[in-house]
Residue frames as a rotation matrix with the C-alpha (Angstrom) as fourth column:
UNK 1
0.953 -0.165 0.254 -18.98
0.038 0.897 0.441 1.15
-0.300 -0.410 0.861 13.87
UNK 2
0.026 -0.951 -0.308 -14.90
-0.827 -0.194 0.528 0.72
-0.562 0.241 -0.791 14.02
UNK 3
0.998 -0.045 0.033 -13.01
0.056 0.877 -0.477 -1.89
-0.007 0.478 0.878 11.76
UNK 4
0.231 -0.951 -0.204 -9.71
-0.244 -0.259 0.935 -3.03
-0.942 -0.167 -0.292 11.66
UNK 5
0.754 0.023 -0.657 -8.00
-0.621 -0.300 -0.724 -2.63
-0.214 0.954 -0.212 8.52
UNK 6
0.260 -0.550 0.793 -5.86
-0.076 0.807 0.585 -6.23
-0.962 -0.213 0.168 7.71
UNK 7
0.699 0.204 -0.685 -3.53
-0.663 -0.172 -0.728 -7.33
-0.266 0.964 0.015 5.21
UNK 8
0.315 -0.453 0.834 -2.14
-0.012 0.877 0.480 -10.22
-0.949 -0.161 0.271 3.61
UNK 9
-0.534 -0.513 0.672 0.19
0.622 0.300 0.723 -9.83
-0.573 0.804 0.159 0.78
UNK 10
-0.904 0.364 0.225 -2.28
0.120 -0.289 0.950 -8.36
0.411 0.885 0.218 -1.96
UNK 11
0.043 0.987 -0.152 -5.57
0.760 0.067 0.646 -9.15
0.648 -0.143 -0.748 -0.07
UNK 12
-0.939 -0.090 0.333 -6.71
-0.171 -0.717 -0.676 -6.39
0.299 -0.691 0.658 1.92
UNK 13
-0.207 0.939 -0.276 -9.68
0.484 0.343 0.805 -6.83
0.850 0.033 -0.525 4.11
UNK 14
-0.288 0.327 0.900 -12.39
-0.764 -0.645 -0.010 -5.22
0.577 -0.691 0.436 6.82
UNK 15
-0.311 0.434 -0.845 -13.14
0.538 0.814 0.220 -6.88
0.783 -0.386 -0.487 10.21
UNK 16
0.540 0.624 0.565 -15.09
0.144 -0.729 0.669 -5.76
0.829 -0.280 -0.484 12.64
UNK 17
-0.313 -0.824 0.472 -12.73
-0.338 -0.367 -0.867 -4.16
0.888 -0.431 -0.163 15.71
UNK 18
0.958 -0.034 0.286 -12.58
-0.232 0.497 0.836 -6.96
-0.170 -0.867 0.468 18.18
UNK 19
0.276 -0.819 0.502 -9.13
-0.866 0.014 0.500 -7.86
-0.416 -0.573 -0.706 20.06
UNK 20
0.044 0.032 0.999 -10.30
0.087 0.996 -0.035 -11.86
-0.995 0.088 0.041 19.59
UNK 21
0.889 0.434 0.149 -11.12
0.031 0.266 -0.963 -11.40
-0.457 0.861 0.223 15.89
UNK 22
0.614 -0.775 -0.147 -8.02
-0.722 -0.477 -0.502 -9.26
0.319 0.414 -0.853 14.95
UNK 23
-0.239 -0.830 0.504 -5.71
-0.883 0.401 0.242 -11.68
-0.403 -0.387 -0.829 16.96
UNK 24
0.224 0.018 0.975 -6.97
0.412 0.905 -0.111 -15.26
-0.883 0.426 0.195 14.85
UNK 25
0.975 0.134 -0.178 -6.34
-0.114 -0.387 -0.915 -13.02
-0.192 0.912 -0.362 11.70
UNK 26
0.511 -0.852 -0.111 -2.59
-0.842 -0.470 -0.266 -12.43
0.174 0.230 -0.958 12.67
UNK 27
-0.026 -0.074 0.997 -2.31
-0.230 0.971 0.066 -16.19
-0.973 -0.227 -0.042 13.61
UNK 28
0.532 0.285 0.797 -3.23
0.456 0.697 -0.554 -16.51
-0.713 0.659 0.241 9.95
UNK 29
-0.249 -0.904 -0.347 -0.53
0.842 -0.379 0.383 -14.17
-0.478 -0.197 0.856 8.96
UNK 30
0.600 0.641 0.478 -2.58
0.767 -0.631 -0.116 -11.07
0.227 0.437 -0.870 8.55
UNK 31
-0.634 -0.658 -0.406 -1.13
0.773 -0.538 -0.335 -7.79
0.002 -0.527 0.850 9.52
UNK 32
0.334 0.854 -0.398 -3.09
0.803 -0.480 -0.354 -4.76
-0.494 -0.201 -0.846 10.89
UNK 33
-0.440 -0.273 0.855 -2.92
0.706 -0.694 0.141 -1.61
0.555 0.666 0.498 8.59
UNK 34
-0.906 0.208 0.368 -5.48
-0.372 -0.806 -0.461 0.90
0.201 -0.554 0.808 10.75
UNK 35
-0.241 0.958 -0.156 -8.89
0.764 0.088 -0.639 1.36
-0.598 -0.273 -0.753 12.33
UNK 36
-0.946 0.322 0.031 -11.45
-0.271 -0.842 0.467 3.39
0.176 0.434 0.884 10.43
UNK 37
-0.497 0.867 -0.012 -15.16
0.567 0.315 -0.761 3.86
-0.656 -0.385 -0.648 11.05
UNK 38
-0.853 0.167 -0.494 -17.42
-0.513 -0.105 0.852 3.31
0.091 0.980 0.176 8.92
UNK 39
0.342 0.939 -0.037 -21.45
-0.930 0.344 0.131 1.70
0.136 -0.010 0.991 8.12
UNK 40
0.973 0.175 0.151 -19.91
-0.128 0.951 -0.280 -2.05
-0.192 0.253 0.948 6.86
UNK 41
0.305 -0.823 0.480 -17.15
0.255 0.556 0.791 -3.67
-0.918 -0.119 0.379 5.86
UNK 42
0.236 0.022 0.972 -17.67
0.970 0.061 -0.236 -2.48
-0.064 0.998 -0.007 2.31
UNK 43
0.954 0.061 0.295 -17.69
0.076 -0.996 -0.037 1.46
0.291 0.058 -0.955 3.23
UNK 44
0.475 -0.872 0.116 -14.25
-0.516 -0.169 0.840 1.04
-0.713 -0.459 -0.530 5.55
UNK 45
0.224 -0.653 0.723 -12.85
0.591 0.681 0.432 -0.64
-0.775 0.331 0.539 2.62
UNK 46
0.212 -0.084 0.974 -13.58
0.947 -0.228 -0.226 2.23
0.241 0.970 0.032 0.55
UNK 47
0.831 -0.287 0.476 -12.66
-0.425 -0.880 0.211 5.05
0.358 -0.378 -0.854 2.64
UNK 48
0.357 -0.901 0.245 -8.92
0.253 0.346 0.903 3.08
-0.899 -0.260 0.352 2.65
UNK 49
0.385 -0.309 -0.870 -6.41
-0.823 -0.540 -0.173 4.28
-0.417 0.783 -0.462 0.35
UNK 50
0.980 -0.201 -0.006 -5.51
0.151 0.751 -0.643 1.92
0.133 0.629 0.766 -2.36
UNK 51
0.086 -0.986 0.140 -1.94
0.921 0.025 -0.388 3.36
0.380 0.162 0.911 -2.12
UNK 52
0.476 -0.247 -0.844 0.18
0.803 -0.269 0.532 6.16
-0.358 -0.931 0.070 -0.93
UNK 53
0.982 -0.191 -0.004 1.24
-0.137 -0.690 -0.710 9.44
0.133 0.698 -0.704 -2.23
UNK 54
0.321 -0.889 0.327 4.50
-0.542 0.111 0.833 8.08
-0.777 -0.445 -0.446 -0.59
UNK 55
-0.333 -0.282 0.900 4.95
0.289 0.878 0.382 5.35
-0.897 0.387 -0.211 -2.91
UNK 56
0.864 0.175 0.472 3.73
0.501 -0.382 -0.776 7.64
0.044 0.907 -0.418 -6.35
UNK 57
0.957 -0.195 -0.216 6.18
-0.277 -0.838 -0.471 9.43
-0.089 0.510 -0.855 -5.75
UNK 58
0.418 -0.605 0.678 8.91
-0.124 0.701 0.702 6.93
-0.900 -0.378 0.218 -5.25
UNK 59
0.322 -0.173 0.931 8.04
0.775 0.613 -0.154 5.86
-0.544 0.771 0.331 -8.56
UNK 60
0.915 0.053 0.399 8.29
0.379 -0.449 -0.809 9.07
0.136 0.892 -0.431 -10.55
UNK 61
0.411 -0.868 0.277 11.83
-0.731 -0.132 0.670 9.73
-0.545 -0.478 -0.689 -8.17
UNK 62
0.154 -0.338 0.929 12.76
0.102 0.940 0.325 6.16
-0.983 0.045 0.179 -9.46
UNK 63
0.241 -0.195 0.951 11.96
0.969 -0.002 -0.246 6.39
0.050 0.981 0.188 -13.47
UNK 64
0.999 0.022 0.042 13.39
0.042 -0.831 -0.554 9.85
0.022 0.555 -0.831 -13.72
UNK 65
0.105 -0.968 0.226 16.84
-0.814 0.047 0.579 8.91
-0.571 -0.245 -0.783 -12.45
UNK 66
0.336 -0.152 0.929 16.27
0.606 0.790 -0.090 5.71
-0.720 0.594 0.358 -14.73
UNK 67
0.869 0.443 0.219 15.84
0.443 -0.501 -0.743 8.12
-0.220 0.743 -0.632 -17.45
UNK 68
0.859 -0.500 -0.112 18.32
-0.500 -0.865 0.036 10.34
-0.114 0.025 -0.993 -16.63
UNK 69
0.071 -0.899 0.433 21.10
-0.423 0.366 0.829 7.35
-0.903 -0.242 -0.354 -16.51
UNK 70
0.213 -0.198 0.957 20.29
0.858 0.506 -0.086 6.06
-0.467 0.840 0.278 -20.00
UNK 71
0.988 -0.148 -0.040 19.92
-0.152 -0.907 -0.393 9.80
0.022 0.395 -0.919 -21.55
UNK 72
0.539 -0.818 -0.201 23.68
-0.762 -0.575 0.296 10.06
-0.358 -0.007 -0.934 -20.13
UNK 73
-0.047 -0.978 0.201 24.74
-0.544 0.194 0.816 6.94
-0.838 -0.071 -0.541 -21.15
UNK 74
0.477 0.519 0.709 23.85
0.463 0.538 -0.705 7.24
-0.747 0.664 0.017 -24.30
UNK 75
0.980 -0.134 -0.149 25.05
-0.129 -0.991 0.038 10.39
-0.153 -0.018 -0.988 -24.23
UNK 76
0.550 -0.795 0.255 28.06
-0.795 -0.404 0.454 9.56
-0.258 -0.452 -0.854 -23.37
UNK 77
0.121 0.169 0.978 28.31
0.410 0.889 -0.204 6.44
-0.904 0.426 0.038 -25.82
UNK 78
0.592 0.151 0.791 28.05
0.782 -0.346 -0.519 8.99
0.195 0.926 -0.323 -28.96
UNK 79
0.970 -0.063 -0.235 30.52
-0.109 -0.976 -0.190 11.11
-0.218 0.210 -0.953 -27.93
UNK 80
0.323 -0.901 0.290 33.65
-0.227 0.224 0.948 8.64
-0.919 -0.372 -0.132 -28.00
C-alpha cells in the first residue's frame, strides 16, 4: 500500500495516498514530503529518514568554520 509522506513544522505524519485526503491535509497547512510503500502507517513512517545527510553535513561545514574563526581570532588577539 502507498502513503503520502506530510509535514507540519515538527510533526511528520503517514496518510494513506488519496488525492482527497492529501488535499484537506494541505488546507490544514500540511506539506507533502514523498510517497513510500509500505504495510501501515507505522512502517512508512519508519522507512522515512529522520533527516538528511544534506543537513549533517551542513552542520559539521558550519561548526568547523565557527571553530576556525574563534581559533584565529584568538589567535590573532595574542599576538598584538
Amino acid at each position: 500500500m502507498k502513503f503520502y509522506i506530510i509535514k507540519k513544522e515538527q510533526c511528520v505524519a503517514a496518510i494513506p495516498a488519496q488525492e482527497s485526503l492529501l488535499n484537506e491535509y494541505e488546507k490544514k497547512g500540511f506539506k507533502f514530503v514523498e510517497i513510500i510503500a509500505a504495510r501501515d502507517e507505522n512502517d512508512a513512517l519508519n522507512r522515512h529518514p529522520k533527516s538528511s545527510k544534506n543537513d549533517k553535513n551542513w552542520r559539521v561545514l558550519c561548526t568547523a568554520l565557527m571553530l576556525l574563526t574563534i581559533i584565529l581570532s584568538i589567535y590573532t588577539l595574542i599576538l598584538k
